[in-house]
MARTIBA-251285 format. One record per residue (C-alpha): residue number from 1; residue in one letter; chain; x, y, z. Coordinates in nm, 3 decimals. Example, Ala and Ser with C-alpha at 12.3 -4.5 7.8 and 13.67 -1.06 7.14 Angstrom:
2
[1 A A [1.230 -0.450 0.780]] [2 S A [1.367 -0.106 0.714]] 
//
This chain:
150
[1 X A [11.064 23.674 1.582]] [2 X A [10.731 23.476 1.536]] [3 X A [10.409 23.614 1.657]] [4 X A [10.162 23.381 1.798]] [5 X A [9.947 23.315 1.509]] [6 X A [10.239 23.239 1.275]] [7 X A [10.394 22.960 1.556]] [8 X A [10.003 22.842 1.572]] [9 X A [9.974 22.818 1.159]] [10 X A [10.386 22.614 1.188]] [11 X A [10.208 22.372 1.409]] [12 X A [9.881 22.310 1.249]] [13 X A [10.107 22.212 0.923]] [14 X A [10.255 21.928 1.085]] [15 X A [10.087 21.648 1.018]] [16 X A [10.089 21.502 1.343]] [17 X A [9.944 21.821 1.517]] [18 X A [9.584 21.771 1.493]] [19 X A [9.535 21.412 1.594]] [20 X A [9.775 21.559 1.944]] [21 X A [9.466 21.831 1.977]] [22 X A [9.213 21.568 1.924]] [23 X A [9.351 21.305 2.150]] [24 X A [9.389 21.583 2.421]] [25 X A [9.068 21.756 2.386]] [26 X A [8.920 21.378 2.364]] [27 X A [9.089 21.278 2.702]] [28 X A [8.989 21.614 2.854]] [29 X A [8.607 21.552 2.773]] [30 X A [8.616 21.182 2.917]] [31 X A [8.784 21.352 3.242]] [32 X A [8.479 21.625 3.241]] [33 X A [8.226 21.327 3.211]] [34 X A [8.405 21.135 3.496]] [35 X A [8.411 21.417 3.725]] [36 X A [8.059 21.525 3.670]] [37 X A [7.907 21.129 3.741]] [38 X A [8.138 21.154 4.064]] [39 X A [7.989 21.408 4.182]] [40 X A [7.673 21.337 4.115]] [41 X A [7.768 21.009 4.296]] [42 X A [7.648 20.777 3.942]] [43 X A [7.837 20.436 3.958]] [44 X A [8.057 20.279 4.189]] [45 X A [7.960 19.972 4.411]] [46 X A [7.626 19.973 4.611]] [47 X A [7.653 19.784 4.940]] [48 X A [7.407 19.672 5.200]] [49 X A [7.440 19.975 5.456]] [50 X A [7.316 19.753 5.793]] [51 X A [7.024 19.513 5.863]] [52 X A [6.747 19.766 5.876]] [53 X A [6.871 19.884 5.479]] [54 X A [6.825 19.476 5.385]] [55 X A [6.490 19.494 5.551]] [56 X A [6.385 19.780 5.362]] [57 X A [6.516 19.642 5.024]] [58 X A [6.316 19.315 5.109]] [59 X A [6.029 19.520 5.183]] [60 X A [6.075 19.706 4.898]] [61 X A [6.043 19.341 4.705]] [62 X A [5.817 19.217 4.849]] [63 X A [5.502 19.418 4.993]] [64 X A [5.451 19.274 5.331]] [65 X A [5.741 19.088 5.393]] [66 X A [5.834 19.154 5.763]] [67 X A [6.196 19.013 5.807]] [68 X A [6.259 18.833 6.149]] [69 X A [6.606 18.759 6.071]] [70 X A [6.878 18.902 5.880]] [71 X A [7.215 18.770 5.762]] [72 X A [7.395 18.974 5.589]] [73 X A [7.734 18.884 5.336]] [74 X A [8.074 19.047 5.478]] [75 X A [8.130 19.258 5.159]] [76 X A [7.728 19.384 5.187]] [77 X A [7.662 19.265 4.801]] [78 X A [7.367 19.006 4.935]] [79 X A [7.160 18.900 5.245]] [80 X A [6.922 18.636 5.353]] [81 X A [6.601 18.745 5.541]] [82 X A [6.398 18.472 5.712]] [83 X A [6.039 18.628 5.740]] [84 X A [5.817 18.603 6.077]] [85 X A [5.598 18.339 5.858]] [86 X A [5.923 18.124 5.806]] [87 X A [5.989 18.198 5.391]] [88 X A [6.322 18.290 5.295]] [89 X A [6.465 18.621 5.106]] [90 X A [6.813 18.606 4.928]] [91 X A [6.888 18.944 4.856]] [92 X A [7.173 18.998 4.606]] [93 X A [7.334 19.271 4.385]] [94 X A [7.249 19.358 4.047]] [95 X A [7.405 19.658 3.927]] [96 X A [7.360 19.984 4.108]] [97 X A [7.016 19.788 4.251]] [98 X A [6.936 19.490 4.424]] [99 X A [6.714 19.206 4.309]] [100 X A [6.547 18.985 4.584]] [101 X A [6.403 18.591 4.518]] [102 X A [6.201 18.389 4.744]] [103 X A [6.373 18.039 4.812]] [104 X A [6.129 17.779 4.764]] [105 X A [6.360 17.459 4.770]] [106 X A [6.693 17.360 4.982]] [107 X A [6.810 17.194 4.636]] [108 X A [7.037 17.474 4.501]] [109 X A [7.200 17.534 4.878]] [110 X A [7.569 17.457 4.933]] [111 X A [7.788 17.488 5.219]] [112 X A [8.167 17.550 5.223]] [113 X A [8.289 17.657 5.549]] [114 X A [8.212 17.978 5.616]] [115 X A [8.067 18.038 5.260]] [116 X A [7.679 17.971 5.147]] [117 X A [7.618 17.939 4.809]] [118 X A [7.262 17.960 4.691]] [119 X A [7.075 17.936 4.349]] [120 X A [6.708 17.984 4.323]] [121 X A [6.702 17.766 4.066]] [122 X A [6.644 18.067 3.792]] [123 X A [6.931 18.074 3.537]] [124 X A [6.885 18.441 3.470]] [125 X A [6.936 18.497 3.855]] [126 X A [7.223 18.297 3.866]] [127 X A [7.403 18.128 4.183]] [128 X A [7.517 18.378 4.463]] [129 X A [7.774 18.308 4.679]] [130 X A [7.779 18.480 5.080]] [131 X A [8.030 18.472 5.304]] [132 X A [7.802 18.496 5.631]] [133 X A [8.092 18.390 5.863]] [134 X A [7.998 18.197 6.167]] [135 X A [7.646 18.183 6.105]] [136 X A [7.661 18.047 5.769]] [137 X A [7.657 17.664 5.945]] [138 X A [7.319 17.760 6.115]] [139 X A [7.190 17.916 5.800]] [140 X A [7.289 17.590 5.590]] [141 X A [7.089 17.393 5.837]] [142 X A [6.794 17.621 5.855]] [143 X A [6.766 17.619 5.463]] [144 X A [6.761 17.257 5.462]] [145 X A [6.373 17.252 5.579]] [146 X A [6.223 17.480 5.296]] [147 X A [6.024 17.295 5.053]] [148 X A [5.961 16.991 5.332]] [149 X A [5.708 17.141 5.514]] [150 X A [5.324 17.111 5.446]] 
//
């Protein structure tokens, strides 16, 4: 009969045995690392809560910018804010934060039924695309008069 260090020394002269022990002790860390950022609540997707978390972020952008109106995307990864002195926010995603742009020109502004797509015109914020529903008509043809007036 074997004891337990002689079955221990079979194994470890197999040549296969140590890569097994490193792949499980590897997979074992990555689990540790995964449960430990869960519960910390690292990662994951970062939606809009509700209008007054989309004011806040705007606020947060912009010192001073008191948003009159709010439209928010149905999967919460952007918003547009129409300020009580008529400028517009676009609100969007950008990793586990948001990043915010005042629109200064209808030209980037496209309508597709129920979807508004809207570039600022900076490359390096790229072109976001909102599904705002209903309200995305009324939006279109708000957006339409920024940049025309004096």
């Amino acid at each position: 009969m074997l004891t337990i260090t002689e079955a221990l020394a079979a194994l470890a002269a197999k040549p296969g045995f140590a890569m097994a022990v490193q792949a499980v002790l590897s997979l074992g860390a990555i689990l540790a690392v995964y449960a430990i950022t869960r519960a910390m609540g690292l990662g994951g997707d970062v939606p809009i809560r509700d209008e007054a978390h989309a004011r806040a972020l705007a606020e947060e952008a912009f010192c001073g910018f008191d948003a009159a109106d709010v439209a928010l995307d149905r999967a919460r990864i952007g918003a547009l804010l129409r300020g009580a002195d008529g400028r517009v926010l676009l609100l969007r995603r950008h990793g586990s934060h948001f990043a915010a742009r005042l629109l200064t020109s209808h030209a980037g502004i496209r309508l597709d039924r129920q979807f508004l797509t809207v570039a600022p015109g900076e490359k390096r914020f790229g072109a976001v695309t909102l599904d705002l529903g209903p309200a995305a008509q009324a939006w279109a043809a708000s957006l339409r008069r920024i940049g025309t007036r004096p």
